[in-house]
VEXDREN-2710 file (C-alpha; in Angstrom, 1 decimal):
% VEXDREN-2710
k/r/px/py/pz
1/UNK/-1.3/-9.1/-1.3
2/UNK/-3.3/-8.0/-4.4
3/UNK/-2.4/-9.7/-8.1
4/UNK/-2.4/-8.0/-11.0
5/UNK/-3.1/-10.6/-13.8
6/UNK/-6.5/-9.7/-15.0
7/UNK/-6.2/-5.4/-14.1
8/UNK/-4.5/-4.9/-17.6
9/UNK/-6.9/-4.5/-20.3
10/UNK/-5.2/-5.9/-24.2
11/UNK/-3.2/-3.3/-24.4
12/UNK/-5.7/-0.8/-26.7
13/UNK/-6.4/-2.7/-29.5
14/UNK/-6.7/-6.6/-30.9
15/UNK/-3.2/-6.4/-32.6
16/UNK/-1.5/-5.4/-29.3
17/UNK/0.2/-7.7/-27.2
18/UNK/-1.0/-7.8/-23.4
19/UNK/0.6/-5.6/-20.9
20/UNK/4.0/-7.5/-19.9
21/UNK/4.2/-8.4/-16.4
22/UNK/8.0/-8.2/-14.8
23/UNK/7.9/-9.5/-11.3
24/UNK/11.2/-10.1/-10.4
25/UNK/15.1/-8.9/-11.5
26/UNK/16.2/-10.0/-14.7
27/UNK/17.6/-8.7/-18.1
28/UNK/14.5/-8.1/-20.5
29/UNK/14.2/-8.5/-24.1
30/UNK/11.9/-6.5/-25.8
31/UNK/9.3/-9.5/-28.3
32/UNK/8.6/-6.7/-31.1
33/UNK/9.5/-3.5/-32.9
34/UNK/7.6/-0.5/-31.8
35/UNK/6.4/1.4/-28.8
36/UNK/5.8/0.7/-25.4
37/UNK/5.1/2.5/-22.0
38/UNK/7.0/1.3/-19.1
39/UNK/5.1/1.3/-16.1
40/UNK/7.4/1.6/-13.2
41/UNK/7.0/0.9/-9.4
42/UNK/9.0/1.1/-6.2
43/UNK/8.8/-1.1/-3.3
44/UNK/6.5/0.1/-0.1
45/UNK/7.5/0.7/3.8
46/UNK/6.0/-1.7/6.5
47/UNK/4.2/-0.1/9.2
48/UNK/5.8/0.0/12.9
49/UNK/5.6/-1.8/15.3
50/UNK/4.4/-1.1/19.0
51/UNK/3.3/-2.0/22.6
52/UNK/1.2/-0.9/25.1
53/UNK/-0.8/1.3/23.1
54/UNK/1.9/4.1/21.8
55/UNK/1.5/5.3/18.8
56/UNK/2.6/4.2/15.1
57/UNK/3.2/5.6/11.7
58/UNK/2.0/3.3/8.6
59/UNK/4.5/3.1/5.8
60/UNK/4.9/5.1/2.1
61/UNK/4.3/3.7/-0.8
62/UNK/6.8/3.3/-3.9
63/UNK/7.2/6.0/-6.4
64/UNK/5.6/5.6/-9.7
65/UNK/7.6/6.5/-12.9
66/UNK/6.4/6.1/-16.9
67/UNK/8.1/6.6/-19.7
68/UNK/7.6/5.9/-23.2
69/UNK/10.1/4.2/-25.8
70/UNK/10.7/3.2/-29.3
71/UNK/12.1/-0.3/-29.2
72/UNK/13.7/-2.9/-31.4
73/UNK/13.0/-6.2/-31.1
74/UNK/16.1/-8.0/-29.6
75/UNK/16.9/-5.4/-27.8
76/UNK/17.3/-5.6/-24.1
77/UNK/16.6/-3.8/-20.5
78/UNK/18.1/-4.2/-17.4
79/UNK/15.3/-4.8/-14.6
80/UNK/15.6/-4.5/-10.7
81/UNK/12.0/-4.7/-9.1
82/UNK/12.6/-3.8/-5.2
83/UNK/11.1/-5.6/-2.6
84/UNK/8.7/-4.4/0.2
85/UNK/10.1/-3.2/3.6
86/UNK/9.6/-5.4/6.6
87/UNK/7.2/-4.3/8.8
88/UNK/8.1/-3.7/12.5
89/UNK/8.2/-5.9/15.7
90/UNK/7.8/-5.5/19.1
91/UNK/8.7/-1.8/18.8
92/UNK/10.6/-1.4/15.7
93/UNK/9.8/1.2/12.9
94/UNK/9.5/-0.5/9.4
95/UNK/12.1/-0.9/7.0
96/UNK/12.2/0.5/4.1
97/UNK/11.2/-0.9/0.8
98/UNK/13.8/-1.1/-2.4
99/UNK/13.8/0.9/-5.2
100/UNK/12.6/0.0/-8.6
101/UNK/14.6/0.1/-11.8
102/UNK/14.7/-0.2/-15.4
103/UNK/18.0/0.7/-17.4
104/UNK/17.7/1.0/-21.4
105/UNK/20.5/2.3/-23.9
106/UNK/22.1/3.8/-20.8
107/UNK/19.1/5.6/-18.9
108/UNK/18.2/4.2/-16.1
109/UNK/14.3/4.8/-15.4
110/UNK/13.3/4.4/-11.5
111/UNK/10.0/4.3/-9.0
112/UNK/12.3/5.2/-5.4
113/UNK/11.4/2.9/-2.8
114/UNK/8.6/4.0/0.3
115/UNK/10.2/4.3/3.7
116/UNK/9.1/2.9/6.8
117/UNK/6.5/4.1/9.4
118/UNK/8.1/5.5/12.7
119/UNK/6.7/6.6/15.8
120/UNK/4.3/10.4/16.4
121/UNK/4.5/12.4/13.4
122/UNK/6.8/10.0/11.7
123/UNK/4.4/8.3/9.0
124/UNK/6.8/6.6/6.0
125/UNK/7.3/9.0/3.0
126/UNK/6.3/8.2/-0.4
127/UNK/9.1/7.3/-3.0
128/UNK/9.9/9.7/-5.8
129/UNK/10.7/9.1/-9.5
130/UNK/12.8/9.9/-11.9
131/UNK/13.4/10.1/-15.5
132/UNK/10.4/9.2/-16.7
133/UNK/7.4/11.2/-18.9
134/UNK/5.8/11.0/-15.3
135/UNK/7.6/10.8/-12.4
136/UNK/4.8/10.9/-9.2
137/UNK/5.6/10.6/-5.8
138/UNK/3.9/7.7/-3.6
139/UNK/1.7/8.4/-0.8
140/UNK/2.8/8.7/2.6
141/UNK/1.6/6.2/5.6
142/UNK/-0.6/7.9/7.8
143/UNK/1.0/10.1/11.1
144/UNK/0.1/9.0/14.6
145/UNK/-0.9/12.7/15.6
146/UNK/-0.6/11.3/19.8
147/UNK/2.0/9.3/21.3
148/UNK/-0.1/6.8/23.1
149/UNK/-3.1/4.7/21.1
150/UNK/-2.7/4.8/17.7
151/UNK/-1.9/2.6/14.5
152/UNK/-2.3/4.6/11.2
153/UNK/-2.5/3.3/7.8
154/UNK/-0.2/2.7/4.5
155/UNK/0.2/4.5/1.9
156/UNK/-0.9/4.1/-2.2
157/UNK/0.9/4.2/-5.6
158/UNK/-0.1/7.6/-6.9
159/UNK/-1.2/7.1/-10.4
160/UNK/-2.9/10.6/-10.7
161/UNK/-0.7/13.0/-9.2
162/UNK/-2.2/13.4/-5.9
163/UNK/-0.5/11.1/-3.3
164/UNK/-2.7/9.3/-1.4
165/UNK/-1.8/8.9/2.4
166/UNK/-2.7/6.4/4.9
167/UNK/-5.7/7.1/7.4
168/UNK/-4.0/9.0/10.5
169/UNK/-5.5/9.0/14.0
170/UNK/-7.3/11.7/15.9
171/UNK/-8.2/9.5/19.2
172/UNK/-6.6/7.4/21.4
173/UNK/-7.5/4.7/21.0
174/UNK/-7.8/4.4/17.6
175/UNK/-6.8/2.9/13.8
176/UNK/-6.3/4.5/10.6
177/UNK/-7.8/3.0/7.2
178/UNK/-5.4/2.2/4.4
179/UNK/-5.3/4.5/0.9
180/UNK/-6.7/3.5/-1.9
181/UNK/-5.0/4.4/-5.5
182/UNK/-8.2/6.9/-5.5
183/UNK/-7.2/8.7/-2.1
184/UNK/-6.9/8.8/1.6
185/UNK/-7.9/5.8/4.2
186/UNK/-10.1/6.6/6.4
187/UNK/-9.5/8.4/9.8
188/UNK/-8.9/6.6/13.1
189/UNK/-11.3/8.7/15.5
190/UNK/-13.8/8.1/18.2
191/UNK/-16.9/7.2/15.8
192/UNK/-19.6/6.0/18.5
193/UNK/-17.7/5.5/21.9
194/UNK/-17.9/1.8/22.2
195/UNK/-15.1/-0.6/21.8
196/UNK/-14.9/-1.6/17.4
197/UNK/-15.8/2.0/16.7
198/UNK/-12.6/4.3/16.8
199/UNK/-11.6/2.3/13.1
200/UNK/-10.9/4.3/10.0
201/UNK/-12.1/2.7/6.4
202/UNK/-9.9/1.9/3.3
203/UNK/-9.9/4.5/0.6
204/UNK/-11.1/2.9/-2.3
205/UNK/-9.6/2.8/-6.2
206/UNK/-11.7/6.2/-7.3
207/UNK/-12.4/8.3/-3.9
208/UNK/-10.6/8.7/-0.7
209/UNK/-12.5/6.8/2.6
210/UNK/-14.2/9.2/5.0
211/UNK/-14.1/8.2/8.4
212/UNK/-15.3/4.4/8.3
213/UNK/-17.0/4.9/5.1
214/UNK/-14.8/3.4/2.4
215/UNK/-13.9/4.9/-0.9
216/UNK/-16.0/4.3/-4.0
217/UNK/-14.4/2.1/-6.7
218/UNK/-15.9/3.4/-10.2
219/UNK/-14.5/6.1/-12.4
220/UNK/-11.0/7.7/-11.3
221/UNK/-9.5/4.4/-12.9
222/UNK/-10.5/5.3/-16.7
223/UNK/-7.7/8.4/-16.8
224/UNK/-5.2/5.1/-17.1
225/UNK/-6.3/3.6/-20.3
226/UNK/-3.8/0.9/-20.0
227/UNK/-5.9/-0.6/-16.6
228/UNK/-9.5/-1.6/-16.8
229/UNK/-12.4/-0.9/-14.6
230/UNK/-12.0/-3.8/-12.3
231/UNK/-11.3/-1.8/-9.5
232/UNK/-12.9/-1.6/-5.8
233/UNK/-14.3/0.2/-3.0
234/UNK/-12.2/0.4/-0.1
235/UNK/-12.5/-2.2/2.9
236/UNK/-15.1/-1.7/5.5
237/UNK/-13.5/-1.5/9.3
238/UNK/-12.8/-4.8/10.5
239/UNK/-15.2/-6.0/12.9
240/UNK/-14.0/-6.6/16.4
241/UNK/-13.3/-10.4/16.8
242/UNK/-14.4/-12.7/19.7
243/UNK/-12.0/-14.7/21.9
244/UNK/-10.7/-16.6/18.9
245/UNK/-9.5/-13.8/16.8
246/UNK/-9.6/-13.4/13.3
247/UNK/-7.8/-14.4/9.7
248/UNK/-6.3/-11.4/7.6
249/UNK/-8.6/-10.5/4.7
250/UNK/-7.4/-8.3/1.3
251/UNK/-9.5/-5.7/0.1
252/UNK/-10.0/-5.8/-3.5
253/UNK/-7.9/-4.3/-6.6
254/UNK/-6.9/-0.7/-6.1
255/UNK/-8.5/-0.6/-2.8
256/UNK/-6.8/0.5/0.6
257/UNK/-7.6/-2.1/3.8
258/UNK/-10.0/-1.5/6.6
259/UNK/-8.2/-0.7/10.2
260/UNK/-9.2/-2.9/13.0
261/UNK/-9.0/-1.4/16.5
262/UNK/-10.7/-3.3/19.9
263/UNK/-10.8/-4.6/22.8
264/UNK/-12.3/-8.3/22.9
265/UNK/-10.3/-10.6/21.5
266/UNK/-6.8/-12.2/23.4
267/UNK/-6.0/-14.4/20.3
268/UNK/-5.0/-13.1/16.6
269/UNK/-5.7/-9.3/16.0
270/UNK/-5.0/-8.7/11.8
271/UNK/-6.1/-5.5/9.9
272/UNK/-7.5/-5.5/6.4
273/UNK/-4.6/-6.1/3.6
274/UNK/-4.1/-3.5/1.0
275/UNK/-5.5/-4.5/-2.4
276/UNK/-2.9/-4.1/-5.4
277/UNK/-1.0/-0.8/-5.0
278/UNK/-2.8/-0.2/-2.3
279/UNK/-2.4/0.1/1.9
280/UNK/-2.8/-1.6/4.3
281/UNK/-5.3/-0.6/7.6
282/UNK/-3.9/0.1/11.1
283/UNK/-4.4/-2.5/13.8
284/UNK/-4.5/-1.6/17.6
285/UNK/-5.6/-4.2/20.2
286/UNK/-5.8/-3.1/23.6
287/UNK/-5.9/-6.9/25.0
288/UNK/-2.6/-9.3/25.7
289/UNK/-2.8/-10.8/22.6
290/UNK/-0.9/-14.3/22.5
291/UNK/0.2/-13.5/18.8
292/UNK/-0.5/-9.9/18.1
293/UNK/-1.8/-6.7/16.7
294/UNK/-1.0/-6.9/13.1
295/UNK/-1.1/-3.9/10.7
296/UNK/-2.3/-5.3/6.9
297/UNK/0.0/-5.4/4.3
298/UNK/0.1/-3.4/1.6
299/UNK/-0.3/-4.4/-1.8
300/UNK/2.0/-4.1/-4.6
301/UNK/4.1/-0.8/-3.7
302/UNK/2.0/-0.3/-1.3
303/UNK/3.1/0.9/2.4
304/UNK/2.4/-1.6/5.6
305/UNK/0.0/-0.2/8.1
306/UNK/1.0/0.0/12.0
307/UNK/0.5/-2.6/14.5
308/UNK/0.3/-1.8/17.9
309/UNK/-0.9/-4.0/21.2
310/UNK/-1.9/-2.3/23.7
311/UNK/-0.8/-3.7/26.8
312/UNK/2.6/-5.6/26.5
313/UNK/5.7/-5.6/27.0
314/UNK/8.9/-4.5/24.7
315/UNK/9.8/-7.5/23.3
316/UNK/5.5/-8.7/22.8
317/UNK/4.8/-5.5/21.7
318/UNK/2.5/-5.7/17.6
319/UNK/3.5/-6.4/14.4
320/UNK/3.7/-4.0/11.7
321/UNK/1.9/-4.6/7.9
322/UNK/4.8/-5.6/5.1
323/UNK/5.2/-2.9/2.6
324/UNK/4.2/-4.4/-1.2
325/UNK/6.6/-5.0/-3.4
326/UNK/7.7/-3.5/-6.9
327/UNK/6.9/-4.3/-10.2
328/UNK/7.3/-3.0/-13.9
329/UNK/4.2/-3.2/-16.8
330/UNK/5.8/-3.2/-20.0
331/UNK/2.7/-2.0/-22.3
332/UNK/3.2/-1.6/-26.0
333/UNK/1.2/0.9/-27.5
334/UNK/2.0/-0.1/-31.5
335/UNK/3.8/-2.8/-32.9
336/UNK/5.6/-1.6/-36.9
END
């Protein structure tokens, strides 16, 4: 899963502290007097989970919430940050992720969690938010549009209030890109007819994918002062591996993962992880994998993308992509 240390800039000017990172649950004390924006994000769905080829919803990304506050130094916050679902095995849908919280003088600030990916039509909503000066809703994981053959994509954080979804599928077989935090992954459709080719791209941090050509990673990024312009294209389709499989791979900051959908390979079978905030691709194998179709994992509050092998049994089925967990920025925007 992505990181986050060096996607905060120095907070807007040489007397500002650096953007607060708050990874885990804990009461907060606020260093100085002044004014921050909390940046606030749920926890994403994991993808489902499948066997012989039916097809799988990725998960939703967490809500996104941010407020701004006057604070005295001293004074404190409580903090939940919610985890990432589970994704799926043999057949199960993905769990839910965990909602993210942050309760000062008595308001309590949230990013709602992502839910899991399901079955047809049953891609994992994004998570709401509440109380803040923004409250954007996360994006969905992509929808298998056919029972049988596909593994769609997770979801993104929506910073600009347009939810990006997962790639969906339009073939069977086929394998649906994750979002990027600048749109839509990539499509799982029939792009050339030969086994490797029916594999949606990863939207990237400033465009959404289109069919397996990934997002762009310039310019969306600069409407969010308080991140820098770090961010990435989305992640190519993943290559179809040989006999000995292949090792999971994480697309870069911002950027949704690459789906991965074949024939060739009988050992490991991983989609393209979901860069920070981001989704992860859609895997479908259509071999008897001896460890599995696995659906990337999103990055932080992002959603899980599906997993499905194609011909198994129920209890060998894939393994769906761990939704990303939560986290809060506290960025101070002037110190008195």
């Amino acid at each position: 899963m992505g990181t986050t240390s060096s996607f905060f800039g120095s907070g807007g000017g040489s007397t500002l502290p650096d953007p607060i990172v708050i990874a885990t649950s804990r009461t907060y004390t606020f260093p100085f007097t002044g004014t921050v924006r909390l940046h606030i994000i749920g926890g994403g769905g994991g993808g489902k989970a499948n066997y012989d080829g039916k097809g799988s919803s990725g998960g939703g990304a967490g809500g996104y919430c941010r407020k701004e506050l006057t604070v005295t130094a001293s004074d404190t916050m409580v903090v939940t940050v919610g985890t990432g679902g589970a994704g799926g095995s043999g057949t199960g849908s993905g769990a839910a992720g965990v909602s993210t919280t942050c309760v000062y003088s008595s308001v309590t600030y949230s990013g709602d969690r992502g839910l899991g990916g399901g079955a047809q039509n049953a891609g994992g909503q994004g998570g709401s938010a509440s109380n803040g000066d923004i409250n954007y809703t996360g994006g969905s994981g992509g929808s298998a549009t056919n029972s049988n053959g596909q593994a769609c994509g997770g979801g993104a954080v929506n910073f600009f209030n347009s939810p990006p979804n997962g790639g969906a599928c339009n073939n069977n077989p086929s394998a649906g890109g994750g979002a990027g935090i600048g749109g839509t992954g990539g499509l799982g459709d029939n792009y050339g007819g030969s086994s490797g080719t029916y594999s949606g791209a990863g939207g990237g941090s400033a465009s959404p994918a289109s069919g397996r050509a990934p997002g762009s990673g310039t310019g969306a990024i600069l409407k969010h002062p308080f991140l820098t312009n770090v961010w990435a294209s989305g992640g190519s389709p993943v290559s179809e591996p040989g006999s000995s499989g292949n090792s999971p791979t994480t697309a870069g900051p911002g950027a949704g993962g690459g789906a991965l959908q074949g024939s060739s390979s009988s050992n490991n079978f991983y989609a393209q992880n979901g860069g920070a905030f981001a989704g992860g691709g859609g895997s479908h194998s259509s071999q008897y994998n001896q460890i599995g179709s696995k659906g990337g994992d999103g990055g932080l509050g992002g959603g899980g993308g599906a997993g499905v092998n194609y011909h198994q049994t129920t209890t060998s089925g894939g393994t769906g992509g761990n939704g990303g967990n939560g986290v809060v920025y506290v960025e101070y925007t002037a110190v008195t």
